[in-house]
C-alpha positions as CSV (number, residue, x, y, z in Angstrom):
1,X,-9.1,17.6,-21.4
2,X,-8.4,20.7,-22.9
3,X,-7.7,22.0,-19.3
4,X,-5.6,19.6,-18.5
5,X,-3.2,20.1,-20.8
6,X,-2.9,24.0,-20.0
7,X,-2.2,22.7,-16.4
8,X,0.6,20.2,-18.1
9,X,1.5,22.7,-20.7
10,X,2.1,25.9,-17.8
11,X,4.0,23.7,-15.5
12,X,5.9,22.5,-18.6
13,X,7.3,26.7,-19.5
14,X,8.0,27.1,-15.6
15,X,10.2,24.4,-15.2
16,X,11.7,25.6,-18.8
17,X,12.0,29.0,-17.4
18,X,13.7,27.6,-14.3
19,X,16.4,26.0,-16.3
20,X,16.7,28.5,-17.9
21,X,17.7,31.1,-15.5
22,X,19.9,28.3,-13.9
23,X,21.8,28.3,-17.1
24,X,22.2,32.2,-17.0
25,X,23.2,32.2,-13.5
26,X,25.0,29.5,-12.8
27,X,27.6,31.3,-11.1
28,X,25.3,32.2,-8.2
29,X,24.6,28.3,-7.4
30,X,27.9,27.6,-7.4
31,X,28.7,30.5,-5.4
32,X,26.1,29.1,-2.8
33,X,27.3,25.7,-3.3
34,X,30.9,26.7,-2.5
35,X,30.0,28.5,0.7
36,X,28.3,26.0,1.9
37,X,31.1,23.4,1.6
38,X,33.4,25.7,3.7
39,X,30.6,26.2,5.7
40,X,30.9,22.6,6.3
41,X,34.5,22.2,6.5
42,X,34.9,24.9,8.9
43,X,32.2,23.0,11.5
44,X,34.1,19.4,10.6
45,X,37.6,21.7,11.8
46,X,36.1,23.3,15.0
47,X,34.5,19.9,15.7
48,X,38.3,18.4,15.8
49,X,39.7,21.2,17.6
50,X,36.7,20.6,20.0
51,X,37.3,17.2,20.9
52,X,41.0,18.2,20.7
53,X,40.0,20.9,24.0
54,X,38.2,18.3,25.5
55,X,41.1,15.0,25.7
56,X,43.6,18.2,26.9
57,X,41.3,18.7,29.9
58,X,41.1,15.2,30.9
59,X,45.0,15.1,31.2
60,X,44.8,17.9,33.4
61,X,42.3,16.6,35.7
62,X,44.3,13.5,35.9
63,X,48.0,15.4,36.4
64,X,46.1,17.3,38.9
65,X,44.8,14.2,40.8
66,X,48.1,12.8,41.1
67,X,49.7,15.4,42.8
């Protein structure tokens, strides 16, 4: 039993010293969190501009049919 709660007691600090380096670093998760969200705001805008390239060269296979 005694082991057991070493096992409990060790996972216990970790997690403690987890927070507590999220607490003193905060800045760098929100850093990450930040570029991420451009990072997915820039794909969302080149996915529009995508779709934008693609209904422009169906107009000009159709123009050019008609001709």
């Amino acid at each position: 039993m005694e082991a057991l709660w070493d096992v409990v007691a060790f996972i216990g600090h970790a997690i403690e010293a987890i927070l507590a380096y999220i607490d003193h670093h905060h800045w760098i998760f929100g850093f990450l969190a930040g570029g991420y969200i451009f990072y997915l705001h820039d794909r969302a805008v080149h996915a529009r501009f995508d779709a934008i390239d693609k209904r422009l060269d169906e107009v000009r296979k159709r123009l050019a049919l008609e001709y």
